[in-house]
SEDRENGU-757049 format. One line per 2 residues: number of its first residue (from 1); for each residue x, y negated, z of C-alpha. Coordinates in Angstrom, 2 decimals. Layout:
N
NUM = X Y Z; ...
END
This chain:
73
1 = 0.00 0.00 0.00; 2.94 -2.04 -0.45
3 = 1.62 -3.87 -3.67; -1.71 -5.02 -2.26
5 = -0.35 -8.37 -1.20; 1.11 -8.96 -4.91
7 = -1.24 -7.73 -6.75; -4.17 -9.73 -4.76
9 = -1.97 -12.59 -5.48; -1.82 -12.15 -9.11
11 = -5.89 -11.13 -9.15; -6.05 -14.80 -7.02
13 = -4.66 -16.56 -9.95; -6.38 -14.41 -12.52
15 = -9.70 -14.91 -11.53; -9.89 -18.42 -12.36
17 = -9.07 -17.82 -15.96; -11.48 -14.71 -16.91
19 = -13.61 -14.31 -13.58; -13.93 -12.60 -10.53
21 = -17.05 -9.87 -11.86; -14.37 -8.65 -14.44
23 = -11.91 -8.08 -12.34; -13.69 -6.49 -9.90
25 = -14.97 -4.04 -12.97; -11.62 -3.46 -13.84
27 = -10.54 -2.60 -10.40; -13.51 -0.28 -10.47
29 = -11.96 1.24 -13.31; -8.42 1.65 -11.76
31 = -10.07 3.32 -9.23; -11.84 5.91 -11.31
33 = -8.55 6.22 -13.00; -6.34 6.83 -9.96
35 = -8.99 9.66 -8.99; -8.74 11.22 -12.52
37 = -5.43 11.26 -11.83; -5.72 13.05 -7.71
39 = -7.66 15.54 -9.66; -5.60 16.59 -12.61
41 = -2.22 16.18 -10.54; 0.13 19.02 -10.50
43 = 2.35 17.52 -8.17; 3.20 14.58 -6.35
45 = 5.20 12.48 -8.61; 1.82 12.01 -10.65
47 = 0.48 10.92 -7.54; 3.41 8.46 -6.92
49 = 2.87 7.48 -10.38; -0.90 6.85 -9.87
51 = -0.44 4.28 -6.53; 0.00 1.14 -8.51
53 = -3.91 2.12 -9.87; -5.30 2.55 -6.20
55 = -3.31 -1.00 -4.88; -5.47 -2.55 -8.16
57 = -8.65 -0.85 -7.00; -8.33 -1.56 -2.97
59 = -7.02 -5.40 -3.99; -9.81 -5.99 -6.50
61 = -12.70 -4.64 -4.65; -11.68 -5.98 -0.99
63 = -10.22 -9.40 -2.09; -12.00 -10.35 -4.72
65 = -15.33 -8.32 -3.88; -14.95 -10.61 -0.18
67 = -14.49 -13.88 -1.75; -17.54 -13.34 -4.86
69 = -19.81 -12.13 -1.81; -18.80 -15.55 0.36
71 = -19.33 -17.24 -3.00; -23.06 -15.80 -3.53
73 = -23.68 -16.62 0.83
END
C-alpha cells in the first residue's frame, strides 16, 4: 500500500481535468482487474505485479469516492 499516497496525489490533480465519476470508474476497473489477476495467478510475482492495480482501485474509490460524496452533501 505504499503507492496510495502517490497515486491519490496524481488522481487529485487528474480529476480536475477529466472528472472525478471517471476516475472512480476506472478505479472500479483496476479493481476488477487486480482480482482477474488473484484468480488466474500461478504464483506470487503475478500478484506483486498486480499491486499497482489494487493501490489505483483503494485510492480511487476511498479518495476520490470521499471527496464526490462531500461534494453531492
Amino acid at each position: 500500500m505504499r503507492h496510495w499516497g502517490l497515486i491519490r496525489t496524481v488522481l487529485g490533480r487528474v480529476a480536475g481535468r477529466s472528472g472525478q465519476r471517471r476516475l472512480i470508474a476506472a478505479g472500479g476497473l483496476a479493481g476488477v482487474a487486480y482480482l482477474a489477476a488473484m484468480t488466474l495467478c500461478t504464483g506470487p510475482v503475478v500478484l506483486v505485479g498486480a499491486q499497482p492495480l489494487n493501490a489505483v482501485f483503494v485510492a480511487s474509490v476511498s479518495g476520490l469516492g470521499l471527496t464526490l460524496v462531500q461534494d453531492v452533501v
